[in-house]
Backbone of each chain as ProteinMPNN parsed JSONL, in Angstrom:
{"seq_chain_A": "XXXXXXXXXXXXXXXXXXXXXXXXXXXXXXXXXXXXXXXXXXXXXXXXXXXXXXXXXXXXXXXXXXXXXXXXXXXXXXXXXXXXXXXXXXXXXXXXXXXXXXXXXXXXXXXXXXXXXXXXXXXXXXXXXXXXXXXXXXXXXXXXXXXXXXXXXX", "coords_chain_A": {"N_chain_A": [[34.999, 18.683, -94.032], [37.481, 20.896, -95.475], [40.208, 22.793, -93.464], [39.913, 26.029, -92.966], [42.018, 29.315, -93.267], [42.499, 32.631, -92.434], [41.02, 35.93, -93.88], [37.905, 36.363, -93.173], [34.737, 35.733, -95.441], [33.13, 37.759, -95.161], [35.081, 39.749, -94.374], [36.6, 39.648, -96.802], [35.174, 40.66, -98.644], [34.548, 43.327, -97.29], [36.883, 44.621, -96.971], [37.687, 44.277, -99.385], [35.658, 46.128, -100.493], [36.601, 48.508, -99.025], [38.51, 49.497, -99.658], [38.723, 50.419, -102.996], [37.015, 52.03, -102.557], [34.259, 52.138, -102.165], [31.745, 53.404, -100.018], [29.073, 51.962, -99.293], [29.459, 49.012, -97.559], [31.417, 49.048, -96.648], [34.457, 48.32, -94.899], [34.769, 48.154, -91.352], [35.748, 50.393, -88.988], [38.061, 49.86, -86.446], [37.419, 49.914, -82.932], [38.561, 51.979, -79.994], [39.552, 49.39, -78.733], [40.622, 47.488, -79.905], [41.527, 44.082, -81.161], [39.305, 40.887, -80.437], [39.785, 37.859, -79.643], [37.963, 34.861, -79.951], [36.77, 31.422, -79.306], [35.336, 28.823, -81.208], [32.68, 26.01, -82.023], [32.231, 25.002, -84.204], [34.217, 24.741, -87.819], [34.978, 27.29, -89.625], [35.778, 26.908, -92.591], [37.192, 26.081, -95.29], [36.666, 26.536, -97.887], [33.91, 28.345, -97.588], [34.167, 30.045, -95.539], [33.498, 30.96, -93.228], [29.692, 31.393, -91.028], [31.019, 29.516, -88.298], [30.128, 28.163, -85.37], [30.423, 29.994, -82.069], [31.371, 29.202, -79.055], [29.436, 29.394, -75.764], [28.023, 31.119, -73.364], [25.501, 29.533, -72.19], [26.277, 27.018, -72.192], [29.118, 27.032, -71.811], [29.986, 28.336, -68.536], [31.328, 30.212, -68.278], [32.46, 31.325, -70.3], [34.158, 33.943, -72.542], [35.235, 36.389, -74.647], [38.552, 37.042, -75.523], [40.209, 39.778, -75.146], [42.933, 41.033, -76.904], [45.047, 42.556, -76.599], [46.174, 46.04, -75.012], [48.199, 47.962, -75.533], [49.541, 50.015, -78.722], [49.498, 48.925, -80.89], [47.731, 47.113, -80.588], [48.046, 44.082, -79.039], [49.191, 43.032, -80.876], [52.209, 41.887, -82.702], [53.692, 43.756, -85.818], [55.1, 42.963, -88.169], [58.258, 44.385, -90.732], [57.305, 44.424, -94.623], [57.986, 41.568, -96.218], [59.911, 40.156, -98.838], [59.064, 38.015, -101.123], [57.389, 36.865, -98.963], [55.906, 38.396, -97.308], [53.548, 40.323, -95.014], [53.677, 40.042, -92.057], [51.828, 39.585, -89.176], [51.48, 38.437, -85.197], [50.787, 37.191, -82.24], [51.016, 39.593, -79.571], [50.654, 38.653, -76.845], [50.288, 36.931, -74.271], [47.295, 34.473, -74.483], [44.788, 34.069, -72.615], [42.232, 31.946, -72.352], [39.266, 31.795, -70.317], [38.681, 29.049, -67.897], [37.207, 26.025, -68.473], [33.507, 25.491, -67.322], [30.303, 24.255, -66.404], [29.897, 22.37, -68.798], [31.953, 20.221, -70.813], [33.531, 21.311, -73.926], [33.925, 21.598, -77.166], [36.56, 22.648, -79.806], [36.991, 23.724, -82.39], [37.763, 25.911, -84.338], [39.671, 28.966, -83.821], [38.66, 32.306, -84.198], [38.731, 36.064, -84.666], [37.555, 38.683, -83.179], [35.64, 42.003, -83.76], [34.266, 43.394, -81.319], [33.952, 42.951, -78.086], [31.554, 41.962, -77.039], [29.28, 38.91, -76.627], [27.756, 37.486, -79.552], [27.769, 39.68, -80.95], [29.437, 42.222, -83.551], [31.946, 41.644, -86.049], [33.464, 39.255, -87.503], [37.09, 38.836, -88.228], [39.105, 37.451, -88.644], [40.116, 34.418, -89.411], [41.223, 31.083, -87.934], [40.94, 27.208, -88.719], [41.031, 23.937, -86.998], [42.28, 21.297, -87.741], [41.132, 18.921, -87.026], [38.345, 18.774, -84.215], [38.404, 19.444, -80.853], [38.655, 18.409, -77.465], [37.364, 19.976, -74.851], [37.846, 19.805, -71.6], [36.049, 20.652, -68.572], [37.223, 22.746, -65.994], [39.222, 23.078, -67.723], [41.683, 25.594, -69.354], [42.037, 27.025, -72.949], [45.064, 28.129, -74.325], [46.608, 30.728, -75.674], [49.907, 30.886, -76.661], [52.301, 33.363, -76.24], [53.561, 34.763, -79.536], [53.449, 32.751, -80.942], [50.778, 31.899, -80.658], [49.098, 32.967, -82.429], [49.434, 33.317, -86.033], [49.749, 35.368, -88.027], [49.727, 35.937, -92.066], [49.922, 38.511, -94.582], [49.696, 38.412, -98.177]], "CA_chain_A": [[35.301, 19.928, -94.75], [38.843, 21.193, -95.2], [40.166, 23.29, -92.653], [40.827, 26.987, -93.524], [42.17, 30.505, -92.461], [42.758, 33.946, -93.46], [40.188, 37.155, -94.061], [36.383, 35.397, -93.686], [34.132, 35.976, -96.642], [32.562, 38.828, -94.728], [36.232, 40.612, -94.365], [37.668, 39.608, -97.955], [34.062, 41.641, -99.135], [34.258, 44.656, -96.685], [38.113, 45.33, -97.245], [37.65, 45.179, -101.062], [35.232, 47.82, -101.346], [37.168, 49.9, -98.863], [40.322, 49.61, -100.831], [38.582, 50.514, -103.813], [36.313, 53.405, -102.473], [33.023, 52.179, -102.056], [31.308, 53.327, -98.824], [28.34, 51.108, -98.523], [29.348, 47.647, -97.161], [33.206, 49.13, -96.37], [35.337, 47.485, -93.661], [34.082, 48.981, -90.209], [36.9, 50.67, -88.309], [37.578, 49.156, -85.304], [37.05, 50.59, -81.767], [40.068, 51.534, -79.819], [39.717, 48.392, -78.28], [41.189, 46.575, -80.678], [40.471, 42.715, -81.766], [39.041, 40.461, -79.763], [40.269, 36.522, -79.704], [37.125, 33.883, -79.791], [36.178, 30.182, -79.7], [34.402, 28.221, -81.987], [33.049, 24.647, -82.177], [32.419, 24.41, -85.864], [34.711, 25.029, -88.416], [34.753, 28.065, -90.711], [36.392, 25.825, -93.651], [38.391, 26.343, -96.982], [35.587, 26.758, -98.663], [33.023, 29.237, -97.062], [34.932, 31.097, -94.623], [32.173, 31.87, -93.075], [29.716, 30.311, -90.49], [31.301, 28.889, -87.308], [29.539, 28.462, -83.763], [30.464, 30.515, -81.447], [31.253, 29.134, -77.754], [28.188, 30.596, -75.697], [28.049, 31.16, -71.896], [24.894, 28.767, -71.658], [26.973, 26.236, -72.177], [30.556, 27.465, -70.571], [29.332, 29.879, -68.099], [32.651, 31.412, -67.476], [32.85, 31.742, -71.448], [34.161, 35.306, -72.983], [36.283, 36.857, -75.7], [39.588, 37.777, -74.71], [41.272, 41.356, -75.823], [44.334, 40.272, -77.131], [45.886, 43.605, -75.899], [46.059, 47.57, -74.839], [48.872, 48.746, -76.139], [48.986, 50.986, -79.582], [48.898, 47.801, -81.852], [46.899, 46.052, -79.129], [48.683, 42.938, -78.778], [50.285, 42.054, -82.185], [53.762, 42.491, -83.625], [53.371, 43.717, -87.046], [56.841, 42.704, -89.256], [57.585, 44.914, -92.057], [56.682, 43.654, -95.817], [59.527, 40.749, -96.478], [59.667, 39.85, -100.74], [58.016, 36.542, -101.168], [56.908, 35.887, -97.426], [54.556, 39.219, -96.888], [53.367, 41.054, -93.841], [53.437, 39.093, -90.811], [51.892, 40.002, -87.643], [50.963, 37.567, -84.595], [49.994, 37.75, -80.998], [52.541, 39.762, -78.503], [50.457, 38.647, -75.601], [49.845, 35.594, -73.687], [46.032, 34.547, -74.379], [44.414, 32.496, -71.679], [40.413, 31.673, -71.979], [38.398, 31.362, -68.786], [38.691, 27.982, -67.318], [35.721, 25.742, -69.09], [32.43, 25.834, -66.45], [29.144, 23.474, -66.554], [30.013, 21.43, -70.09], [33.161, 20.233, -71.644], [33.567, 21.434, -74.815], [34.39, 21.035, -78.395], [37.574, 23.723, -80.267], [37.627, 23.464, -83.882], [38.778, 26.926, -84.785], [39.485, 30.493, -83.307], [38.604, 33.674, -84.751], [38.904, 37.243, -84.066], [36.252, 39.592, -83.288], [35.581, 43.669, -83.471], [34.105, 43.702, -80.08], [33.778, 41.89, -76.913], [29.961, 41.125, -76.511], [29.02, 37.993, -77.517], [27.229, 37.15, -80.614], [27.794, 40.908, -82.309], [30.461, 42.497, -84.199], [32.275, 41.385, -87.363], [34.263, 38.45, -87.103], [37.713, 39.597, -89.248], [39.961, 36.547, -89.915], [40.516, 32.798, -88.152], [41.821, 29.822, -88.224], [40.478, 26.234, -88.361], [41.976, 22.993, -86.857], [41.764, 19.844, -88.849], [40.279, 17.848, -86.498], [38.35, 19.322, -83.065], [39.275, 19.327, -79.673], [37.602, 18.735, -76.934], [37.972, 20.822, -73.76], [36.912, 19.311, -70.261], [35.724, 21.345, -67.496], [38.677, 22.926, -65.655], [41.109, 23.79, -68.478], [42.002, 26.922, -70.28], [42.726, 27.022, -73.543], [45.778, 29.272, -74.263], [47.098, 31.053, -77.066], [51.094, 31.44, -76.272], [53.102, 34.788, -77.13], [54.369, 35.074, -80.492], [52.956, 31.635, -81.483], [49.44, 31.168, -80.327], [48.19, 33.536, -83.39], [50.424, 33.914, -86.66], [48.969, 35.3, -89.588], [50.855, 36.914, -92.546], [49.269, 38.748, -95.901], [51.252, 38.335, -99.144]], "C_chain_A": [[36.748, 20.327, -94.48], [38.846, 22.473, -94.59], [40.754, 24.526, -93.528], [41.454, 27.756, -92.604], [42.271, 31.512, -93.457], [41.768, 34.563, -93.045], [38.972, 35.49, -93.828], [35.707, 35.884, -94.843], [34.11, 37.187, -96.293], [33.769, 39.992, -94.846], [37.18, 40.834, -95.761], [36.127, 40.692, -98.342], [34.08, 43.138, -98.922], [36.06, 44.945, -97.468], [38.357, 45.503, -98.785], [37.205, 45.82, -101.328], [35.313, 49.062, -100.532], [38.214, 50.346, -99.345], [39.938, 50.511, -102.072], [37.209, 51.605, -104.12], [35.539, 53.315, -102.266], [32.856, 52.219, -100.577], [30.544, 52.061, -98.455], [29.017, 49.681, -98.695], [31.057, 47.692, -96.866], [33.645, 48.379, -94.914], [34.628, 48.474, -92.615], [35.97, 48.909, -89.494], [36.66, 50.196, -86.804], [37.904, 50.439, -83.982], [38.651, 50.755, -81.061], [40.181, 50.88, -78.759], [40.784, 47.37, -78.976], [40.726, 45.193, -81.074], [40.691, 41.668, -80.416], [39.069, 38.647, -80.034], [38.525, 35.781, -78.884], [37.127, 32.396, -80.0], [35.325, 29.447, -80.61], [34.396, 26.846, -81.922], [32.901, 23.738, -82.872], [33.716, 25.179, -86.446], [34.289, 26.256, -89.272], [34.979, 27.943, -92.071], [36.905, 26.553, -94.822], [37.286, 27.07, -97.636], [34.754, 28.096, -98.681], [33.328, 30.463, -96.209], [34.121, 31.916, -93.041], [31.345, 30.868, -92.014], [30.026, 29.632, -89.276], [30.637, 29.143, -86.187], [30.342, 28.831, -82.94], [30.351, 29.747, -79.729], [30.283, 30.705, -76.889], [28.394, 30.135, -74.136], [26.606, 29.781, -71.574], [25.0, 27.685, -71.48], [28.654, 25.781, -71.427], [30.114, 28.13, -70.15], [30.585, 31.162, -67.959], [32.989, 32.107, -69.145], [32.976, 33.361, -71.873], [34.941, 35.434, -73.995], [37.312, 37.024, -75.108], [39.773, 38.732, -75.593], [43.097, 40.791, -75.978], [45.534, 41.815, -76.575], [45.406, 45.187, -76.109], [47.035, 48.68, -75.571], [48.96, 49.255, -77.944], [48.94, 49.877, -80.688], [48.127, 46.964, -81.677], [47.008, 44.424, -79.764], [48.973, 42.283, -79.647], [51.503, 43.031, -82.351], [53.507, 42.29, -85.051], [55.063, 43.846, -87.736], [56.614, 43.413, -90.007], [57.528, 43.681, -93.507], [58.256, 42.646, -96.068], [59.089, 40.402, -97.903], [59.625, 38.286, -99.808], [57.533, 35.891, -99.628], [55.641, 37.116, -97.093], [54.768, 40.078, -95.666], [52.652, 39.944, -93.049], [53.032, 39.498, -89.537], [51.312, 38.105, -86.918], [51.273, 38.313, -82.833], [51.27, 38.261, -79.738], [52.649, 39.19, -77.287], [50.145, 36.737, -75.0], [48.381, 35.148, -74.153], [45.108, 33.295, -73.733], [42.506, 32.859, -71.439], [40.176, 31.234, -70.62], [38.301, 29.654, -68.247], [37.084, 27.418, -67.974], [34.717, 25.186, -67.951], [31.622, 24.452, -67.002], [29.483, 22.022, -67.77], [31.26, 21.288, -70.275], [32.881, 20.953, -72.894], [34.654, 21.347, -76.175], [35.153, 22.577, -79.207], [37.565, 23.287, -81.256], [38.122, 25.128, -84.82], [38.763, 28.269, -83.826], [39.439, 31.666, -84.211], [38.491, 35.081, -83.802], [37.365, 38.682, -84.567], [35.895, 40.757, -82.941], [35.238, 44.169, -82.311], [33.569, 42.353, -79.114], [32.694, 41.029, -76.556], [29.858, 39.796, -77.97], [27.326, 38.21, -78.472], [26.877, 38.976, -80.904], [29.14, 40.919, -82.799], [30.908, 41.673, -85.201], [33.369, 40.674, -87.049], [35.658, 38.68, -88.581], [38.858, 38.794, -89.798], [39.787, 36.025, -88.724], [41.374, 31.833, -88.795], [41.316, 28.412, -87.76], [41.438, 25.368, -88.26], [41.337, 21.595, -87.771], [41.047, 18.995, -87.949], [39.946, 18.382, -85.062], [38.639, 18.412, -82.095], [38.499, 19.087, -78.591], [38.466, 19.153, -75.506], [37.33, 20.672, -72.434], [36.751, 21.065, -69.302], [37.017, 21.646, -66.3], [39.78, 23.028, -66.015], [40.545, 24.835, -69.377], [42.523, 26.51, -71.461], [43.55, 28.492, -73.925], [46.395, 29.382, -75.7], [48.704, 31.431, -76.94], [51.998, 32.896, -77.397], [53.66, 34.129, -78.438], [53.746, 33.864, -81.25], [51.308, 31.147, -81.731], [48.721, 32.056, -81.836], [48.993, 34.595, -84.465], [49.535, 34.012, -88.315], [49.96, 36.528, -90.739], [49.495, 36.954, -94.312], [50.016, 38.849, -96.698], [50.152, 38.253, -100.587]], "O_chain_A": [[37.225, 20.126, -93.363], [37.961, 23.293, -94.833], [41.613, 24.434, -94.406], [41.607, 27.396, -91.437], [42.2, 31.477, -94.686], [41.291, 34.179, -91.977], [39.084, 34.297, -94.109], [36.42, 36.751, -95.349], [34.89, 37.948, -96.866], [33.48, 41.073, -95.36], [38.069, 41.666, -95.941], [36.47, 41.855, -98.13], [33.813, 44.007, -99.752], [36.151, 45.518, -98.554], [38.952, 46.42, -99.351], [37.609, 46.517, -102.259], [34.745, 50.136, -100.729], [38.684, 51.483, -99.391], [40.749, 51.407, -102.305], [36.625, 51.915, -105.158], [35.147, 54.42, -101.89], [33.475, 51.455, -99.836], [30.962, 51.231, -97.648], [29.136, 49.199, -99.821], [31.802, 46.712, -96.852], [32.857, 47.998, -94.049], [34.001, 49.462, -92.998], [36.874, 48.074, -89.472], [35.616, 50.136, -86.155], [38.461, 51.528, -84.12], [39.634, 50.067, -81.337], [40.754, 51.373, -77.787], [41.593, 46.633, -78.412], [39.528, 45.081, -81.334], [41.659, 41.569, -79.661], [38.157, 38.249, -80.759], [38.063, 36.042, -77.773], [37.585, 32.101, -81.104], [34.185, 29.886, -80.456], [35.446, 26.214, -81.806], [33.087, 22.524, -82.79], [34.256, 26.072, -85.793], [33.121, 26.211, -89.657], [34.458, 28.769, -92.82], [36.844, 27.775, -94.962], [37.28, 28.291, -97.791], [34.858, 28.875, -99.628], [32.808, 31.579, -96.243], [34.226, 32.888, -92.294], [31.809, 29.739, -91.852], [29.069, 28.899, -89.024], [30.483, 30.327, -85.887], [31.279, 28.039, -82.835], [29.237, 29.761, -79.206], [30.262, 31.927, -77.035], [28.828, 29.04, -73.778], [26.852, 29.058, -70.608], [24.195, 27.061, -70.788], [29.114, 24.795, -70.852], [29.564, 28.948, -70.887], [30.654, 32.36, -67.686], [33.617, 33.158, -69.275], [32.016, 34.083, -71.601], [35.464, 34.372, -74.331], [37.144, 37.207, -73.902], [39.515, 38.557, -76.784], [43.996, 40.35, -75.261], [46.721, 41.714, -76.267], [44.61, 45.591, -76.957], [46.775, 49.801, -76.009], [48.131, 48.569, -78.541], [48.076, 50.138, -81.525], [47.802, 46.098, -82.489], [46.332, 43.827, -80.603], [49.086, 41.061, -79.543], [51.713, 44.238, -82.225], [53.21, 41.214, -85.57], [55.881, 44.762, -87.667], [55.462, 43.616, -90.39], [57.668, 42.46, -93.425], [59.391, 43.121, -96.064], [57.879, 40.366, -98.125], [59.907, 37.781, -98.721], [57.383, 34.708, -99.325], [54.546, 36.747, -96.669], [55.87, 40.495, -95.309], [51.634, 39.272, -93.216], [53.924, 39.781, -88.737], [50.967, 37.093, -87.529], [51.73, 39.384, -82.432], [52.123, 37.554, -79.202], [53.671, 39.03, -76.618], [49.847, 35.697, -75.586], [48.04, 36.319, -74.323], [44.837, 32.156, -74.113], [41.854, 33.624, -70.727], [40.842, 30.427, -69.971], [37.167, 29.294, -68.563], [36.064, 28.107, -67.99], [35.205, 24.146, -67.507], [32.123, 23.695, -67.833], [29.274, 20.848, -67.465], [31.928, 22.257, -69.914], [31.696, 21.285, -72.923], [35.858, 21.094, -76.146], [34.441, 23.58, -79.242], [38.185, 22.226, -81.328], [38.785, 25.159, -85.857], [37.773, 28.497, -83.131], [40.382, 31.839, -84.984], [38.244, 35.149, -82.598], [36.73, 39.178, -85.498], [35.736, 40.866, -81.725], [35.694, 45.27, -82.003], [33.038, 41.271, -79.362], [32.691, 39.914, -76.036], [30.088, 39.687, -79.174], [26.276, 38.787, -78.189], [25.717, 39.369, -81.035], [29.933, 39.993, -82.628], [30.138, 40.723, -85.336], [34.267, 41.206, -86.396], [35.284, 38.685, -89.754], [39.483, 39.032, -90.831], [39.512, 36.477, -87.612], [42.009, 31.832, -89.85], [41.21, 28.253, -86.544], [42.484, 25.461, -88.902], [40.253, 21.21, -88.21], [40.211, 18.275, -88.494], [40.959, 18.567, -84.389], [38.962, 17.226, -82.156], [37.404, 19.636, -78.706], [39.609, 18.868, -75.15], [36.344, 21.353, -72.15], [37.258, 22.172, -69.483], [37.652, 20.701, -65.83], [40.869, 23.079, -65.443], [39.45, 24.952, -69.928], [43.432, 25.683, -71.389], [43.042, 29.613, -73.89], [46.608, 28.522, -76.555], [48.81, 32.631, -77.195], [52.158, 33.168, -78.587], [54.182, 33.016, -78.376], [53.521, 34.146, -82.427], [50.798, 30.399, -82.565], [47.67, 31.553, -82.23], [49.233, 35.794, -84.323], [49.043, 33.276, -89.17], [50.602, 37.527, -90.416], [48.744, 36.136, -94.844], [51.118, 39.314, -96.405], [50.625, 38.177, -101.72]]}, "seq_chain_B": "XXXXXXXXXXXXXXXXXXXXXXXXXXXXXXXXXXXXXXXXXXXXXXXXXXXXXXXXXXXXX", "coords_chain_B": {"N_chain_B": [[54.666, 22.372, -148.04], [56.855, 24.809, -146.379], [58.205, 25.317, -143.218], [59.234, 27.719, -141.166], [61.784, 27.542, -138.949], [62.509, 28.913, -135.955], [64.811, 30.004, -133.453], [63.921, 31.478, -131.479], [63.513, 32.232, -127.941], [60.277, 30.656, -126.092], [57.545, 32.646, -125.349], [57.891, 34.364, -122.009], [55.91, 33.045, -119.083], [52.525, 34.63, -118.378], [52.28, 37.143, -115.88], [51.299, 35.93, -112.685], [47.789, 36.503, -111.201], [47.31, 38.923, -108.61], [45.914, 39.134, -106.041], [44.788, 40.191, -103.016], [45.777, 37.87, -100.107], [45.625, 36.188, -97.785], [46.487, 33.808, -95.105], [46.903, 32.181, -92.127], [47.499, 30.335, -88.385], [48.052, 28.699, -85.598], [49.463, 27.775, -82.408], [47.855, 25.68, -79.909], [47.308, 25.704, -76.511], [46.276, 23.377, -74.152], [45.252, 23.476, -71.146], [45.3, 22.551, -67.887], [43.994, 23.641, -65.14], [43.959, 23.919, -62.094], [46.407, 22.487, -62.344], [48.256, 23.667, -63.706], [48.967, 21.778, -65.755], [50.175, 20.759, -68.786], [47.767, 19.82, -70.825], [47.451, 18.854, -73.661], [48.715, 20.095, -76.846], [48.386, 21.482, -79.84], [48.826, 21.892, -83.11], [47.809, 23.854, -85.524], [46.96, 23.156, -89.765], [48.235, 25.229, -91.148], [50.13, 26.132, -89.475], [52.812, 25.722, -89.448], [53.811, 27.04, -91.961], [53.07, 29.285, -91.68], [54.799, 30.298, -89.521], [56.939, 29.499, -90.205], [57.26, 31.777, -92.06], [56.904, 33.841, -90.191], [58.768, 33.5, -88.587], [61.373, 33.702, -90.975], [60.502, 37.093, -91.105], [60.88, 37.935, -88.915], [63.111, 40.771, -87.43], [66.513, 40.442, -87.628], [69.361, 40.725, -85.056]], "CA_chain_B": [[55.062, 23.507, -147.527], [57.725, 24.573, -145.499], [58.316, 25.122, -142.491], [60.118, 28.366, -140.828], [62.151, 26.886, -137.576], [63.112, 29.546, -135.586], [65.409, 29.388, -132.383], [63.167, 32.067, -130.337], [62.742, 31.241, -126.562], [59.16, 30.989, -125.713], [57.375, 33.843, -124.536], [57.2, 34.331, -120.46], [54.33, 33.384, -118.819], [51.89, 35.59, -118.229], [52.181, 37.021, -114.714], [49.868, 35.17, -112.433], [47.322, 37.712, -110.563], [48.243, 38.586, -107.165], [45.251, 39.422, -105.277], [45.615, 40.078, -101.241], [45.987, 37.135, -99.725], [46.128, 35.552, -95.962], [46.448, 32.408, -93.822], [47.059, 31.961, -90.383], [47.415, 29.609, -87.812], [48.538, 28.778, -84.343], [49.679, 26.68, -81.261], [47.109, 26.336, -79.174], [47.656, 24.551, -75.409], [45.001, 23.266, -73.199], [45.965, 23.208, -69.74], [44.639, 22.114, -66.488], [43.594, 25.544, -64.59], [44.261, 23.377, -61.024], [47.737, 22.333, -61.621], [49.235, 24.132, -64.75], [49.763, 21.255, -66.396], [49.8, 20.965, -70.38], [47.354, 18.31, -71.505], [47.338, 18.865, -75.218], [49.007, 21.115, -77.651], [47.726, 21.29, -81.009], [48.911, 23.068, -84.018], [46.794, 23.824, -86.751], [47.226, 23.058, -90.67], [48.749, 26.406, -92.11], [50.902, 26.982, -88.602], [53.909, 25.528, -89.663], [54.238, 27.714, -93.128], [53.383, 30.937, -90.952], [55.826, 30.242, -88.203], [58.383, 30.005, -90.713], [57.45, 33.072, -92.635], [57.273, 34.828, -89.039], [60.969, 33.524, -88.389], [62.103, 34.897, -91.397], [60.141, 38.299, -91.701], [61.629, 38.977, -87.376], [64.627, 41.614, -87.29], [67.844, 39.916, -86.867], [70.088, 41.353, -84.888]], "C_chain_B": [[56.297, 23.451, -146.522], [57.388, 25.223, -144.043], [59.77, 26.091, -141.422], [60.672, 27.491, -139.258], [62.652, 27.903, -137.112], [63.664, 29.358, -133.562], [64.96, 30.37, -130.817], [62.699, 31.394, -129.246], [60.982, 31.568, -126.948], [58.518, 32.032, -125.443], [57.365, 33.795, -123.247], [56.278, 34.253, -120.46], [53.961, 34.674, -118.029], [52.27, 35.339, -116.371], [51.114, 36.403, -113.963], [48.993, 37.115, -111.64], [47.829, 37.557, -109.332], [47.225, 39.753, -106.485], [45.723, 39.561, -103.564], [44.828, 38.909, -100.805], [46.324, 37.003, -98.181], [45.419, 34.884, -95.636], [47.262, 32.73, -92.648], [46.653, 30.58, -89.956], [47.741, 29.868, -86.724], [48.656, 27.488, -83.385], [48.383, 27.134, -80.616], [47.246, 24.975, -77.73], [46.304, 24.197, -74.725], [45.685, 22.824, -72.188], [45.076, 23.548, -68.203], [44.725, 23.145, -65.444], [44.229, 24.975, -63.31], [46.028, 22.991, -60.65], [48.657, 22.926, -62.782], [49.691, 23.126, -65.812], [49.17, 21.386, -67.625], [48.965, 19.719, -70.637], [47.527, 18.105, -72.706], [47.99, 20.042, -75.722], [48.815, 20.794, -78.602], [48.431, 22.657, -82.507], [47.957, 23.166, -85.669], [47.296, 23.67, -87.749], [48.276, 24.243, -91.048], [50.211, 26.876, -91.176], [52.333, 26.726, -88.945], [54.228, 26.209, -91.139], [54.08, 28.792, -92.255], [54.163, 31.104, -89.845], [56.808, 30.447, -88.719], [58.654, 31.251, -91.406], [57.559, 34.394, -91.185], [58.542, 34.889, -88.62], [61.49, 34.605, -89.364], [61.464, 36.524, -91.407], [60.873, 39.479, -89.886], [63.128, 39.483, -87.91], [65.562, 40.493, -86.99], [68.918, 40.582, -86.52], [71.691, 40.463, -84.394]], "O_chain_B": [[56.7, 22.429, -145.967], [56.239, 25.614, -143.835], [60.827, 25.587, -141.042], [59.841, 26.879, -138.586], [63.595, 28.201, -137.844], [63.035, 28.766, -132.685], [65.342, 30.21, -129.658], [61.912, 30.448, -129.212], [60.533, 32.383, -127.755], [59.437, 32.776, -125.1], [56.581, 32.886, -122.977], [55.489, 34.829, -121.21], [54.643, 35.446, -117.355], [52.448, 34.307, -115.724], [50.013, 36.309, -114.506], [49.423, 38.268, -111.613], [48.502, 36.626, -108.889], [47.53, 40.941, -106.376], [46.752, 39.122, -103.051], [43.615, 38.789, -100.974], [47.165, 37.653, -97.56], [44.189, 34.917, -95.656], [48.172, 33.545, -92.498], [45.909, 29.807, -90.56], [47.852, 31.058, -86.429], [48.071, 26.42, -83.569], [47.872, 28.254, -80.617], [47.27, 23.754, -77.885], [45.32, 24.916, -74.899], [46.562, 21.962, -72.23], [44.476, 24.518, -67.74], [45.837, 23.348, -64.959], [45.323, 25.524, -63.181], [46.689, 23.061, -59.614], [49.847, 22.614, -62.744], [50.566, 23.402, -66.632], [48.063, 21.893, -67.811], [49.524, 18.622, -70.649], [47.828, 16.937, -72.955], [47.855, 21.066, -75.052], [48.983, 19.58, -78.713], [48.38, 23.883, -82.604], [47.712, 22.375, -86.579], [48.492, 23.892, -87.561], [49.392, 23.769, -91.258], [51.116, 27.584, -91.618], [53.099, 27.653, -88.68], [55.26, 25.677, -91.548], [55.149, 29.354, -92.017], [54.122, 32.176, -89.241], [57.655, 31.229, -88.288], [59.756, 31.795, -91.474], [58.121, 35.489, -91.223], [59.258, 35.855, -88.356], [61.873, 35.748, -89.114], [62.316, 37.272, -91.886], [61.144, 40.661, -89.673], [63.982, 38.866, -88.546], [65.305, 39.681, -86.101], [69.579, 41.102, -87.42], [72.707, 41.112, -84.147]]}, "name": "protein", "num_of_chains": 2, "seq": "XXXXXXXXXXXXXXXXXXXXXXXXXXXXXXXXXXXXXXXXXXXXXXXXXXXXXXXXXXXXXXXXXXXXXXXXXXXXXXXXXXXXXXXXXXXXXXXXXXXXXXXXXXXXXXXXXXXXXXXXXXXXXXXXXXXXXXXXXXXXXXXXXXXXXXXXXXXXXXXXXXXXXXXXXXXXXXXXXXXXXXXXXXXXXXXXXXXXXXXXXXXXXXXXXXXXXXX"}
């Protein structure tokens, strides 16, 4: 399946019918936590958007979300609107996952998620890799400042 | 019959639509918790078009 990114189905749905006034099924405002950086070890794909497994503690035990940050944009730099390139934000902060526990495991995309506990909240855009990864026991994967998470709307 | 020829451009095309739109990507490292080192870096499909639109859209001072 070809690899995607962007809004997921679920987020291109909710933000069109809060744009456009409708309450039921509107975007959910987020907490002032802010968004929360996850694992996955399916793809969410071109196609569907939608979908991906979720790295689960019974498998990594040390597994968690990270908070990509505290401060008042919590942990992106948002660019203003540039003609033909868009609105660009990406990640201000370092982002380092928990060292991988019990299993190796398998990275084929990251997405971002409304709150910290696993398996709730509204997963609100990602990104898939073309081909997964696999992640032994004893490494972090990291998301580096400014690079590890660049997304722009246009 | 004939046949008016006239030297009128074309019409423009129609604008396309221009729904909201976004991709993303990213570096992503994997690195050995014990000694720091980098084993892998990986960049995803889309990261190299949003890296460059992040270049240009940063302040230059």
């Amino acid at each position: 399946m070809a690899a995607g990114s962007g809004f997921t189905a679920a987020a291109d749905a909710s933000i069109t019918r809060t744009i456009i006034g409708v309450t039921s099924g509107a975007y959910a405002t987020l907490s002032t936590n802010g968004m929360y950086a996850a694992c996955y070890s399916t793809q969410f794909t071109a196609a569907t958007k939608a979908g991906a497994t979720e790295w689960a503690t019974a498998s990594d035990g040390s597994y968690a979300r990270q908070q990509m940050g505290l401060s008042t944009a919590f942990g992106w730099s948002i660019a203003a609107y540039v003609n033909s390139t868009g609105v660009v934000w990406s990640n201000s902060n370092t982002i380092t996952f928990p060292a991988v526990t019990l299993n190796n495991q398998t990275l084929f995309a990251l997405g971002w998620v409304d709150v910290v506990t696993l398996g709730s909240g509204n997963i609100n855009f990602f990104y898939d890799l073309t081909t997964s990864l696999t992640v032994n026991i004893g490494t972090n994967v990291i998301l580096s400042g400014s690079t590890g998470a660049v997304f722009t709307t246009y | 019959m004939d046949v008016e020829i006239t030297n009128e451009p074309p019409p423009p095309p129609r604008a396309a639509p221009s729904p909201l739109r976004m991709k993303g990507g990213g570096e992503i490292q994997i690195v050995e918790e014990a000694t720091g080192k980098v084993l892998h870096t990986v960049q995803s499909p889309d990261f190299l078009e949003v890296n460059e639109r992040r270049l240009r859209a940063e302040p230059k001072y």
